[in-house]
PyMOL Python script that loads the backbone (N, CA, C, O; Angstrom):
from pymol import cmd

cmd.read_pdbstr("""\
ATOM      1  N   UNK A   1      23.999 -15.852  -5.066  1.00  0.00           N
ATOM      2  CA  UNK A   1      23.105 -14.872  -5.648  1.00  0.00           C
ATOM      3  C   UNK A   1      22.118 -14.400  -4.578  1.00  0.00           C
ATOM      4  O   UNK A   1      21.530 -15.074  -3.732  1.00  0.00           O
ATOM      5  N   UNK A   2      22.078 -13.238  -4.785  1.00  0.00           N
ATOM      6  CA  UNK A   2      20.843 -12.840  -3.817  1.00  0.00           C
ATOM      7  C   UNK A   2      19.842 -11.874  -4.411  1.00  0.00           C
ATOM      8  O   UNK A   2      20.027 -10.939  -5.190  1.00  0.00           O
ATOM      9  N   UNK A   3      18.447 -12.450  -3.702  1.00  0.00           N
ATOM     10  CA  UNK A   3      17.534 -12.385  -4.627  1.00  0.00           C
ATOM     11  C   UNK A   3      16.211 -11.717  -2.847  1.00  0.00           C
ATOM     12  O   UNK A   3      16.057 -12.161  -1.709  1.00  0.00           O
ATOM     13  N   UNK A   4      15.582 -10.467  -3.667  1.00  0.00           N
ATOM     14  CA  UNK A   4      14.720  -9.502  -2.871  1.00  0.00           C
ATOM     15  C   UNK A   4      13.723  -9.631  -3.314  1.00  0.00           C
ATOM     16  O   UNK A   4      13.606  -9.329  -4.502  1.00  0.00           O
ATOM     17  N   UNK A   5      12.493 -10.158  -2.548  1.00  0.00           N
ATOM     18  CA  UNK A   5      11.060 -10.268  -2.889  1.00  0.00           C
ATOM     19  C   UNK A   5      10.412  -9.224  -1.948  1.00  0.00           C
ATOM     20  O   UNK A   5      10.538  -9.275  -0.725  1.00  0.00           O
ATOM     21  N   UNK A   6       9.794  -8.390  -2.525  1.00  0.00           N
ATOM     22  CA  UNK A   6       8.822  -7.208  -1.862  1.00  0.00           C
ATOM     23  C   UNK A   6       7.611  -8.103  -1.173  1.00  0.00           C
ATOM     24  O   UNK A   6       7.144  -9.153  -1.614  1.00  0.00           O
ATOM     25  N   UNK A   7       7.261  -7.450  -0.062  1.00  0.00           N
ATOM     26  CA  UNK A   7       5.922  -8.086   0.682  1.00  0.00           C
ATOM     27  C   UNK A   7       5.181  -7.304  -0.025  1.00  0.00           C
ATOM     28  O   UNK A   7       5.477  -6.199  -0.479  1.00  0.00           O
ATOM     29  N   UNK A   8       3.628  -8.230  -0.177  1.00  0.00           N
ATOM     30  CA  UNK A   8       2.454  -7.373  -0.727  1.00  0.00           C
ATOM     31  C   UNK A   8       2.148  -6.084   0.281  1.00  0.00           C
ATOM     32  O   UNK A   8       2.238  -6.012   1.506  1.00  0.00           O
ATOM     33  N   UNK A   9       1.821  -5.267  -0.539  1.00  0.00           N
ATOM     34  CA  UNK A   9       1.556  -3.674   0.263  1.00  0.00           C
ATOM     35  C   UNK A   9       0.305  -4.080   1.159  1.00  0.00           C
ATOM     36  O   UNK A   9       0.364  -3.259   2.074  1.00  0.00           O
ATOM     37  N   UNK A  10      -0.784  -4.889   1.394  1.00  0.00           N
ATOM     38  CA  UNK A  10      -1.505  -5.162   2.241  1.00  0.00           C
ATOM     39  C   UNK A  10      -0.678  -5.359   3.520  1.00  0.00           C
ATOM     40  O   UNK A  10      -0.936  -4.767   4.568  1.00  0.00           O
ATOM     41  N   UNK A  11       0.375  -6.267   3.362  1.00  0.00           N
ATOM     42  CA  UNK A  11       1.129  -6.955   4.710  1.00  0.00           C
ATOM     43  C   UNK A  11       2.187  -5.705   5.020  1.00  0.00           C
ATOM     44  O   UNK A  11       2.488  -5.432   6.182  1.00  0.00           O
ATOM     45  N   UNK A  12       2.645  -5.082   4.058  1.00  0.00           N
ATOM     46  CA  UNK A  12       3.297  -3.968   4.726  1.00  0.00           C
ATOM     47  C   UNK A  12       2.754  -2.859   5.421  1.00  0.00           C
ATOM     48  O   UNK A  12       3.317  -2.256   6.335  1.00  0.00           O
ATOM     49  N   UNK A  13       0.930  -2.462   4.650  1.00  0.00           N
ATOM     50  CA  UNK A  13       0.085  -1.370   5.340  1.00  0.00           C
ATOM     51  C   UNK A  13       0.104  -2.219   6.666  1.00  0.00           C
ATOM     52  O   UNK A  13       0.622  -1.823   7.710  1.00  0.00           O
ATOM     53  N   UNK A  14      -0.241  -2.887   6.576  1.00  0.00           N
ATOM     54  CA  UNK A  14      -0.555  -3.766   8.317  1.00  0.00           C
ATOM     55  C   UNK A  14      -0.203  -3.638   9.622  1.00  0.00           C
ATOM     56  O   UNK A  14      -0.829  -3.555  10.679  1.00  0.00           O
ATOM     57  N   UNK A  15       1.683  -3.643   9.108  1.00  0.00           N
ATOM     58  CA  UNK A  15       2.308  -3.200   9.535  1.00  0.00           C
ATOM     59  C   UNK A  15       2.686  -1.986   9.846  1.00  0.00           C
ATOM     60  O   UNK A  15       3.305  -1.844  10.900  1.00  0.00           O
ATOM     61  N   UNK A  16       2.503  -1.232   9.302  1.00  0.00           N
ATOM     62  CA  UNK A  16       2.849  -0.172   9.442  1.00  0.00           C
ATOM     63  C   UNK A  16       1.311   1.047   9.983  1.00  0.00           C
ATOM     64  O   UNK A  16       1.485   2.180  10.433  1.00  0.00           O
ATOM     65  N   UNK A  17       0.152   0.490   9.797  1.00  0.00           N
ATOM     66  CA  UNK A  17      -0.740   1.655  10.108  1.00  0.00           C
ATOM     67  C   UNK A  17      -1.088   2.432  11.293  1.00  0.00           C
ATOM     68  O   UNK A  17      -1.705   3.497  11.292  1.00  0.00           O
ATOM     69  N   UNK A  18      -0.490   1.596  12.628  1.00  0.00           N
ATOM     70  CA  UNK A  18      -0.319   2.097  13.866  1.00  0.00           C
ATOM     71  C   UNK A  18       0.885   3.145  14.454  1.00  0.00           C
ATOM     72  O   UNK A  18       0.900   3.740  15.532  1.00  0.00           O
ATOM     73  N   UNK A  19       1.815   3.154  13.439  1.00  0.00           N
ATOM     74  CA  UNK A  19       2.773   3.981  13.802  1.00  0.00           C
ATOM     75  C   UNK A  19       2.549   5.296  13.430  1.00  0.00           C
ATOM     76  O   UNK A  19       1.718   5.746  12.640  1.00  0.00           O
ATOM     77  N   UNK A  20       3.445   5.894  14.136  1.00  0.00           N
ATOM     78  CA  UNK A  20       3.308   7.839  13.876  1.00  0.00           C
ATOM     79  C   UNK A  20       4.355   7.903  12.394  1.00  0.00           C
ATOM     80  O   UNK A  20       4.128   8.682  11.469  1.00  0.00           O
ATOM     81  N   UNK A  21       5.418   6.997  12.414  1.00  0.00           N
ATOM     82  CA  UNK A  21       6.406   7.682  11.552  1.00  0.00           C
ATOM     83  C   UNK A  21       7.025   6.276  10.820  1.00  0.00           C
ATOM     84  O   UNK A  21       7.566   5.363  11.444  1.00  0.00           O
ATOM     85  N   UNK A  22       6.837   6.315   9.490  1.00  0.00           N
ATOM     86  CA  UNK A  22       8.231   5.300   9.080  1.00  0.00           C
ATOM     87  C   UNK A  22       9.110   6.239   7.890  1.00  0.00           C
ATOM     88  O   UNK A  22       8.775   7.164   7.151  1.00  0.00           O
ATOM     89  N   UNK A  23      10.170   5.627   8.075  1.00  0.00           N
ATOM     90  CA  UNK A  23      11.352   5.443   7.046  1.00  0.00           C
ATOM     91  C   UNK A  23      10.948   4.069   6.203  1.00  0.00           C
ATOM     92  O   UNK A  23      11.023   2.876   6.498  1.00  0.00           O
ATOM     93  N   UNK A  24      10.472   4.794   4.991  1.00  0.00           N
ATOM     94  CA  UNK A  24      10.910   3.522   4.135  1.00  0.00           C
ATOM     95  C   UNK A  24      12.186   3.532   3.460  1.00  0.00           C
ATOM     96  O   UNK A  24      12.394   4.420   2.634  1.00  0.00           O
ATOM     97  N   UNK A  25      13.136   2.595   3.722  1.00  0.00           N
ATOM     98  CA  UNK A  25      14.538   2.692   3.569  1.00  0.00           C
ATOM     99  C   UNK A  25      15.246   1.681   2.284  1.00  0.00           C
ATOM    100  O   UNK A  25      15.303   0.487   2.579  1.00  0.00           O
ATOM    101  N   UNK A  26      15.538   1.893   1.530  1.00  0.00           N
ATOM    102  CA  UNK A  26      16.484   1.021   0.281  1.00  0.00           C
ATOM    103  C   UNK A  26      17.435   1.142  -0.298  1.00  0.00           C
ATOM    104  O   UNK A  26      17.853   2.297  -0.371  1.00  0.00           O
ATOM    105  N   UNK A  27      18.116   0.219  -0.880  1.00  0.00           N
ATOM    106  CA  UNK A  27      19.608  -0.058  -0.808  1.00  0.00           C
ATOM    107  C   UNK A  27      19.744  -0.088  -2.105  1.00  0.00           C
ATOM    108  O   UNK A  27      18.936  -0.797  -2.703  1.00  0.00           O
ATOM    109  N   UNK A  28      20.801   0.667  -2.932  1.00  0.00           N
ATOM    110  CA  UNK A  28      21.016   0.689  -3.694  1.00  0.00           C
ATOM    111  C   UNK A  28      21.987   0.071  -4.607  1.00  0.00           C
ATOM    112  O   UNK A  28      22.403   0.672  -5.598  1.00  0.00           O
ATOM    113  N   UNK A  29      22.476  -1.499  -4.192  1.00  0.00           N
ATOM    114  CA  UNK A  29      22.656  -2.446  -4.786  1.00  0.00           C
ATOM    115  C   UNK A  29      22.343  -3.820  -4.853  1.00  0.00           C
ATOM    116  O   UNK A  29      22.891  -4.260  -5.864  1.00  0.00           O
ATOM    117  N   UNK A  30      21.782  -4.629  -4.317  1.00  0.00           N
ATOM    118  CA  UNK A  30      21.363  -5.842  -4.343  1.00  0.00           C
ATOM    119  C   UNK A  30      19.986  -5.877  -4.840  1.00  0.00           C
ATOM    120  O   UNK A  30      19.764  -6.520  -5.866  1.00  0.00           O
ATOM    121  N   UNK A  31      18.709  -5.059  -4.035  1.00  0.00           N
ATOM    122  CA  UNK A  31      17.464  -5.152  -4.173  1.00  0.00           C
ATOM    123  C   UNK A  31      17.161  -3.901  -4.910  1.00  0.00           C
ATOM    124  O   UNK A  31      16.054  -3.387  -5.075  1.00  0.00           O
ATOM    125  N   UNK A  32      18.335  -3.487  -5.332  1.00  0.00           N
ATOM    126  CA  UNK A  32      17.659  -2.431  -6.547  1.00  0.00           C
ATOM    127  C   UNK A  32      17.926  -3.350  -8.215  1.00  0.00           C
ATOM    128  O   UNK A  32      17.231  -3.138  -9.209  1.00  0.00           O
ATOM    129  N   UNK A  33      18.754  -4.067  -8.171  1.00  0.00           N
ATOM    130  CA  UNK A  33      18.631  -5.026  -9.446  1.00  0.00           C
ATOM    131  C   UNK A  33      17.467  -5.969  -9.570  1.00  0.00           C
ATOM    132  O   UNK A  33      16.815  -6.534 -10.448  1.00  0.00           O
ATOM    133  N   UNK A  34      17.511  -5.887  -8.569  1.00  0.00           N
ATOM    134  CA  UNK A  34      16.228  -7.303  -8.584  1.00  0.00           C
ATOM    135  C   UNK A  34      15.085  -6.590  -8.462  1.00  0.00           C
ATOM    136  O   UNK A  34      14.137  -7.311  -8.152  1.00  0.00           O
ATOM    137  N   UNK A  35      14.790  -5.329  -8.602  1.00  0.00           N
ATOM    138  CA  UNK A  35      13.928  -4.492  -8.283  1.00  0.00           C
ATOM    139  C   UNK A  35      13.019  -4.708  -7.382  1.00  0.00           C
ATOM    140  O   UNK A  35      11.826  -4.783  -7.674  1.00  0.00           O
ATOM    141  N   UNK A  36      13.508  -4.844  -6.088  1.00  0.00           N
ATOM    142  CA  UNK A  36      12.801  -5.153  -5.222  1.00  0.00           C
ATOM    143  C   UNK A  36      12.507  -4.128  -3.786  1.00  0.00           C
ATOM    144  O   UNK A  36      11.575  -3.966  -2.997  1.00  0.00           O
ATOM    145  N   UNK A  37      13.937  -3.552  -3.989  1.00  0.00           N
ATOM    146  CA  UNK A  37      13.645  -2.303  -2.772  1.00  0.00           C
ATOM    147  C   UNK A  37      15.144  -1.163  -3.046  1.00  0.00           C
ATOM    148  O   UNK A  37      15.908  -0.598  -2.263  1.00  0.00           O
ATOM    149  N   UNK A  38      15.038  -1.217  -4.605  1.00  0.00           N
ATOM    150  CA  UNK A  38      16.226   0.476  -4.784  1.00  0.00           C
ATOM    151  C   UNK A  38      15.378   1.072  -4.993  1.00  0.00           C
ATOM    152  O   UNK A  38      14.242   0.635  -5.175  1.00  0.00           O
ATOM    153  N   UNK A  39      15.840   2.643  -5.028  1.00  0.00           N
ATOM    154  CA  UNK A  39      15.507   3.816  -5.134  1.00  0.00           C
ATOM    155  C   UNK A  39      13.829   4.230  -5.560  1.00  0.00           C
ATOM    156  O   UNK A  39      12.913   4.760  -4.931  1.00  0.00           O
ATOM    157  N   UNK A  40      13.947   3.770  -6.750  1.00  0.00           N
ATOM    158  CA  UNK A  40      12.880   3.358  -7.526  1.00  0.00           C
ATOM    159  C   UNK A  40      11.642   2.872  -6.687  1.00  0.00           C
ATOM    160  O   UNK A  40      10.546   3.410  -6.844  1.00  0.00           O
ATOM    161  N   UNK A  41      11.816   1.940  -5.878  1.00  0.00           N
ATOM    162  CA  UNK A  41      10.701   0.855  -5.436  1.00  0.00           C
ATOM    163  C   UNK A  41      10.123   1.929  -4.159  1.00  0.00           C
ATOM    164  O   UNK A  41       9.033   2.391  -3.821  1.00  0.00           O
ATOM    165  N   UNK A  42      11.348   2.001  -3.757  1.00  0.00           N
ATOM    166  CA  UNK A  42      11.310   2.839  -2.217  1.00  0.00           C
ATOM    167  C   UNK A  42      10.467   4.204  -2.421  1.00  0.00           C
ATOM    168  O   UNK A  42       9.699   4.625  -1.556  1.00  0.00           O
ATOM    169  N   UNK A  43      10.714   4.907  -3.771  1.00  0.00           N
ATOM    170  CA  UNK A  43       9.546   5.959  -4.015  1.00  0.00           C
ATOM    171  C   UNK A  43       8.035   5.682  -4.368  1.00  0.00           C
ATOM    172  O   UNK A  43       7.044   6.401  -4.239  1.00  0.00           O
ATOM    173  N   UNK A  44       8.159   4.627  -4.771  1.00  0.00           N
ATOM    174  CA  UNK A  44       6.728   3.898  -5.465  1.00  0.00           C
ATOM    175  C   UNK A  44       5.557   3.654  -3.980  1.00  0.00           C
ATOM    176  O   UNK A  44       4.376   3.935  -3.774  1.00  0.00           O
ATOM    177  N   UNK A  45       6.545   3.055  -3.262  1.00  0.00           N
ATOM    178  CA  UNK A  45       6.026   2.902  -1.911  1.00  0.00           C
ATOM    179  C   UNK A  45       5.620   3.651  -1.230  1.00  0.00           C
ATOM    180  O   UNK A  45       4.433   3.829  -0.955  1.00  0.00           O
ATOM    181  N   UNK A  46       6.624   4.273  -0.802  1.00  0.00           N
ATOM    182  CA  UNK A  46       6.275   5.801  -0.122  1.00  0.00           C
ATOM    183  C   UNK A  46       5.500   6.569  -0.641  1.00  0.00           C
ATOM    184  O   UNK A  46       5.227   7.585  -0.002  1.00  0.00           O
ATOM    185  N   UNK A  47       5.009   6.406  -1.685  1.00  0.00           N
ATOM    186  CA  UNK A  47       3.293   7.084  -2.713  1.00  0.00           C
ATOM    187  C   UNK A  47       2.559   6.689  -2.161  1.00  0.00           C
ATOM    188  O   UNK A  47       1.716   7.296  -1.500  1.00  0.00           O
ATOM    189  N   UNK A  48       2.786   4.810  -2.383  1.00  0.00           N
ATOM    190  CA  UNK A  48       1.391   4.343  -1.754  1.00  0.00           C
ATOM    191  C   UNK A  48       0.952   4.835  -0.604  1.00  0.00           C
ATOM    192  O   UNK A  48      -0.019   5.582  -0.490  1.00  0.00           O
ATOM    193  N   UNK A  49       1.774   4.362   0.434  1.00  0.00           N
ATOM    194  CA  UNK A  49       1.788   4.652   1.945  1.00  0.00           C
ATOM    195  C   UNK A  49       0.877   5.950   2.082  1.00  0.00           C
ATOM    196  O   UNK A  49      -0.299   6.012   2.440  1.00  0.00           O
ATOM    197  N   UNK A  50       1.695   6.912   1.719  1.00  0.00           N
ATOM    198  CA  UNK A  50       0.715   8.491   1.937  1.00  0.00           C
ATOM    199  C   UNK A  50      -0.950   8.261   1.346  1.00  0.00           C
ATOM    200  O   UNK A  50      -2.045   8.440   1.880  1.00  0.00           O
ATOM    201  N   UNK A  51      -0.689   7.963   0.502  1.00  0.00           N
ATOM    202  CA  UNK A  51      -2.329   7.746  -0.847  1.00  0.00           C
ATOM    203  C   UNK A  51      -2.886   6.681   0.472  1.00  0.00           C
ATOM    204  O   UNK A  51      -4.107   6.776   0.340  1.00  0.00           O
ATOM    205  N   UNK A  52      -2.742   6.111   1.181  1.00  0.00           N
ATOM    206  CA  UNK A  52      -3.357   5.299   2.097  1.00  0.00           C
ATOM    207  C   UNK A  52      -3.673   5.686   3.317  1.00  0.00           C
ATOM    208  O   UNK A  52      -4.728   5.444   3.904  1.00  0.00           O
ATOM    209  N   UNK A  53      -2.536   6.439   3.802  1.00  0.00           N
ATOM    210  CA  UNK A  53      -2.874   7.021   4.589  1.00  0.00           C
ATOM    211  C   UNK A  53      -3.820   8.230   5.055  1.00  0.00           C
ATOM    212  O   UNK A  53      -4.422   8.517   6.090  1.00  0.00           O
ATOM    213  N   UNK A  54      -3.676   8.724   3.943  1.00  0.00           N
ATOM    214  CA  UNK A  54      -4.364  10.477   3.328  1.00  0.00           C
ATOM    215  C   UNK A  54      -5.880   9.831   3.428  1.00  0.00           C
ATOM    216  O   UNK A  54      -6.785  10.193   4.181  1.00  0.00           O
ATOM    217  N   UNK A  55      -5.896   8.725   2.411  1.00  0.00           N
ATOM    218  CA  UNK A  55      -7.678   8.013   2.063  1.00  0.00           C
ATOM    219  C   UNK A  55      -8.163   7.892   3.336  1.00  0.00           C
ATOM    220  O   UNK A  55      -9.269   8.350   3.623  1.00  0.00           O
ATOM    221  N   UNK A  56      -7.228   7.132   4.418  1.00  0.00           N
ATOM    222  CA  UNK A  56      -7.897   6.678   5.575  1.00  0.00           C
ATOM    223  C   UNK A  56      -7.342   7.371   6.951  1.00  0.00           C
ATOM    224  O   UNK A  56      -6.867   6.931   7.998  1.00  0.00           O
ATOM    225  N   UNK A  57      -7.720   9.045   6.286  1.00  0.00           N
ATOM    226  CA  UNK A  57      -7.603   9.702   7.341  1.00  0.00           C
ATOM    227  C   UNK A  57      -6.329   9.754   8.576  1.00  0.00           C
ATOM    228  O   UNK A  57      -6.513  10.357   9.633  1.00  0.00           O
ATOM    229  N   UNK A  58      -5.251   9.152   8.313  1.00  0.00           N
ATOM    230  CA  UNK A  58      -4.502   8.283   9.091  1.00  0.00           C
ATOM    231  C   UNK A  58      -2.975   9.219   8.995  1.00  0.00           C
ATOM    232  O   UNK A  58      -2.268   9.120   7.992  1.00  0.00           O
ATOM    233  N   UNK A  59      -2.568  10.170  10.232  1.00  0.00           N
ATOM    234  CA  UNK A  59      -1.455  11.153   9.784  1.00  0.00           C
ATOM    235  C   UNK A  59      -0.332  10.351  10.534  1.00  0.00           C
ATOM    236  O   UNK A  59       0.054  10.397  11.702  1.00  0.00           O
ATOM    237  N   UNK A  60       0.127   9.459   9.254  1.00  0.00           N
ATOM    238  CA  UNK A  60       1.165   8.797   9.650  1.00  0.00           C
ATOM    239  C   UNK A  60       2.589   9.831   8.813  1.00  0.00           C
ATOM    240  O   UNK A  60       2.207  10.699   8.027  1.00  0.00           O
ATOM    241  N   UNK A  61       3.860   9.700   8.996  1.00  0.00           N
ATOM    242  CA  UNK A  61       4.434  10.951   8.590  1.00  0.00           C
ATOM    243  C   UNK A  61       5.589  10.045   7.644  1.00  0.00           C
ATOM    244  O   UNK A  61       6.489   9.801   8.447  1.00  0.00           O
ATOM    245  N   UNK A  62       5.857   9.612   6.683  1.00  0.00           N
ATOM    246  CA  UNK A  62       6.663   8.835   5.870  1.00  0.00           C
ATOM    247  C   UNK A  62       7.569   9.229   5.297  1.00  0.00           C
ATOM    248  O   UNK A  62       7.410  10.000   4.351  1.00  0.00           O
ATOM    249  N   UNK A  63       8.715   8.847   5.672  1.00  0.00           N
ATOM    250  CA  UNK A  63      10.016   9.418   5.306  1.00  0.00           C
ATOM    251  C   UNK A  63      10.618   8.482   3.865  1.00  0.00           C
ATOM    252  O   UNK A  63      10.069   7.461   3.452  1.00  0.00           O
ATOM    253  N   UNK A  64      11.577   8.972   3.395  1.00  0.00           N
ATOM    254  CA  UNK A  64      12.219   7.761   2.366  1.00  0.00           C
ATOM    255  C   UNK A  64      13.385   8.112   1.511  1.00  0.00           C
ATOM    256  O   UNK A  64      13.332   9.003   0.663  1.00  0.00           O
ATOM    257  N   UNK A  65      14.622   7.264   1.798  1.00  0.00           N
ATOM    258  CA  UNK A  65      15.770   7.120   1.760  1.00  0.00           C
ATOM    259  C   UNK A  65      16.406   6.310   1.372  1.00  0.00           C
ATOM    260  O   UNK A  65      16.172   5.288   2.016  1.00  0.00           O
ATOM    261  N   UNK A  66      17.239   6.137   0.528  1.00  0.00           N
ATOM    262  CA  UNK A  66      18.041   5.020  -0.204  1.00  0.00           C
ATOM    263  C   UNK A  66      19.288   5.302   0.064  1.00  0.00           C
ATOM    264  O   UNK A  66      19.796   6.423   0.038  1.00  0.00           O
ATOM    265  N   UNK A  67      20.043   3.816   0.448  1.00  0.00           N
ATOM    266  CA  UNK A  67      21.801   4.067   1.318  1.00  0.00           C
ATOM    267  C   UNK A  67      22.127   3.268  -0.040  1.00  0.00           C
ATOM    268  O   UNK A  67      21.494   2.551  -0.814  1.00  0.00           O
ATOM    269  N   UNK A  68      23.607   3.822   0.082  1.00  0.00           N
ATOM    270  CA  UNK A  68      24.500   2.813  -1.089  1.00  0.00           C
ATOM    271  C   UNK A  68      24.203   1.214  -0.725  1.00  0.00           C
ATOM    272  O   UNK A  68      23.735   0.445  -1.565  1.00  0.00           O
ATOM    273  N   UNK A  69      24.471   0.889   0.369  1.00  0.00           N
ATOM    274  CA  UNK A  69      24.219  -0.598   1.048  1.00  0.00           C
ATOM    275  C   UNK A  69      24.052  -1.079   2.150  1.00  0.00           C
ATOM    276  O   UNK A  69      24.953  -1.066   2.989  1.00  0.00           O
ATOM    277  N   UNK A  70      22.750  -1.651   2.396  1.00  0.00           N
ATOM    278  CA  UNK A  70      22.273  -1.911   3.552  1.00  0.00           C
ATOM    279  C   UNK A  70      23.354  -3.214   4.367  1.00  0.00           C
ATOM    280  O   UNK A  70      23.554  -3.149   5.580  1.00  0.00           O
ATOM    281  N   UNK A  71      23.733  -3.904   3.842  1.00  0.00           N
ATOM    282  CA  UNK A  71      24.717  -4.616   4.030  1.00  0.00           C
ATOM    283  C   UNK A  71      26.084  -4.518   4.826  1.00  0.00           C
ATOM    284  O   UNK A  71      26.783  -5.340   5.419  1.00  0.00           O
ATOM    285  N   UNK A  72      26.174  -3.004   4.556  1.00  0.00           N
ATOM    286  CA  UNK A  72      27.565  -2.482   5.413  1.00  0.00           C
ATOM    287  C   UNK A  72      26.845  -1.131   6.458  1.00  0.00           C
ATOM    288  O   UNK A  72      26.273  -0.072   6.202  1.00  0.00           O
ATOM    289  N   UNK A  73      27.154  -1.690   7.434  1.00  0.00           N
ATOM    290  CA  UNK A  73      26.845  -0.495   8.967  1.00  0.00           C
ATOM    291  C   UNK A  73      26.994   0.865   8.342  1.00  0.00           C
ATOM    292  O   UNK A  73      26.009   1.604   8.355  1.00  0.00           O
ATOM    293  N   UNK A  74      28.509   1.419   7.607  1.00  0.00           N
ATOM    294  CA  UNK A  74      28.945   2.491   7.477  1.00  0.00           C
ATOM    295  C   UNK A  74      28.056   3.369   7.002  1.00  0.00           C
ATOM    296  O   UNK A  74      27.732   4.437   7.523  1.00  0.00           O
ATOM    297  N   UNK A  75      27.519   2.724   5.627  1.00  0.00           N
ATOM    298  CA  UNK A  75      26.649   3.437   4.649  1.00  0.00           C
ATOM    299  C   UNK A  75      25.486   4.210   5.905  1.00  0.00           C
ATOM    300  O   UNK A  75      25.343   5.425   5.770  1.00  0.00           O
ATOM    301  N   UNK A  76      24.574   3.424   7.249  1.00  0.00           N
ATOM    302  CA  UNK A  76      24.118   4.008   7.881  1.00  0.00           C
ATOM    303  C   UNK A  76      24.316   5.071   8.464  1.00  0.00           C
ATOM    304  O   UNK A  76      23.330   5.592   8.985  1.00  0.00           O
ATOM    305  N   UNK A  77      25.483   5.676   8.568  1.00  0.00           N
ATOM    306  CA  UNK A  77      26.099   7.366   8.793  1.00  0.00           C
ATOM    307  C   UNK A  77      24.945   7.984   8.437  1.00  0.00           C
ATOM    308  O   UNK A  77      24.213   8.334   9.363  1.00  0.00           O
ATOM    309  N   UNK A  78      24.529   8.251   7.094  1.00  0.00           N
ATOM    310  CA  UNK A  78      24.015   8.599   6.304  1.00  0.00           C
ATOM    311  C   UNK A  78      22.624   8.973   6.783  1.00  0.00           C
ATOM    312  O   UNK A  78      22.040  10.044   6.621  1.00  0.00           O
ATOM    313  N   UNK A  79      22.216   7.893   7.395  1.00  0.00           N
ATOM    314  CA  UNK A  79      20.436   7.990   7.883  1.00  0.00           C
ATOM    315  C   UNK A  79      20.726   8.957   9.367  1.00  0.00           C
ATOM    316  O   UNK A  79      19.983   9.896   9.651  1.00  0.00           O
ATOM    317  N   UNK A  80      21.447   8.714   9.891  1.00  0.00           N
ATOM    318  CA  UNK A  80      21.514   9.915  11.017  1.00  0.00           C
ATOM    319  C   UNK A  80      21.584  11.130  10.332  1.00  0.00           C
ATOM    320  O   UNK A  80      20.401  11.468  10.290  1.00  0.00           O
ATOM    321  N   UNK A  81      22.221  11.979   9.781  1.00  0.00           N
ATOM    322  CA  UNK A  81      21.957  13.169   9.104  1.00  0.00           C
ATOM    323  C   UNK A  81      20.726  13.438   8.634  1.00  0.00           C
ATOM    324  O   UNK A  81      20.265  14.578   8.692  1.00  0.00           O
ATOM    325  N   UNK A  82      20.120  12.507   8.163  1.00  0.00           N
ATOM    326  CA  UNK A  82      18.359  13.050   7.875  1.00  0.00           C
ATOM    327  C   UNK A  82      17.673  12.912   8.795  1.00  0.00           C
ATOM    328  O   UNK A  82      16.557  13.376   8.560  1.00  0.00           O
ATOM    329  N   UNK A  83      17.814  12.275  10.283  1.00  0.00           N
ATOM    330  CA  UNK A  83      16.991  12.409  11.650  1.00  0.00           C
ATOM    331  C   UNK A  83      16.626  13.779  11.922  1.00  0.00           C
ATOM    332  O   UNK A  83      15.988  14.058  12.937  1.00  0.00           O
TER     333      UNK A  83
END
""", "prot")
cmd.dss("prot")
cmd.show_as("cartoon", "prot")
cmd.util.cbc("prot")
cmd.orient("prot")
């Protein structure tokens, strides 16, 4: 069984507040059941992110994309076309 626990959005802003650009990226079978990072989660996020960024002045540029499965290379085709 496999099982997806989201990091608290503190430890992910953290990460992420120095960069110019992320992809927040999710997979649309394993951690979208467990609701941890499908489609769903990956938009929720990518709200926050901006709403955080916007508050704290901060023009970070946030992209967001959901592959059939992060699990298989192929599905990554996919993220090159939206570069």
């Amino acid at each position: 069984m496999i099982v997806g626990e989201r990091k608290t959005f503190e430890q992910i802003w953290n990460s992420v507040k120095n960069l110019k650009s992320v992809l927040v990226l999710g997979c649309g079978t394993c951690v979208a059941v467990c609701q941890a990072g499908g489609e769903k989660e990956v938009g929720l996020l990518a709200s926050e992110l901006r709403m955080k960024a916007q508050l704290e002045k901060n023009p970070i540029k946030i992209g967001e994309f959901t592959i059939e499965r992060q699990c298989d290379k192929e599905f990554f085709e996919s993220i090159k076309e939206k570069s």
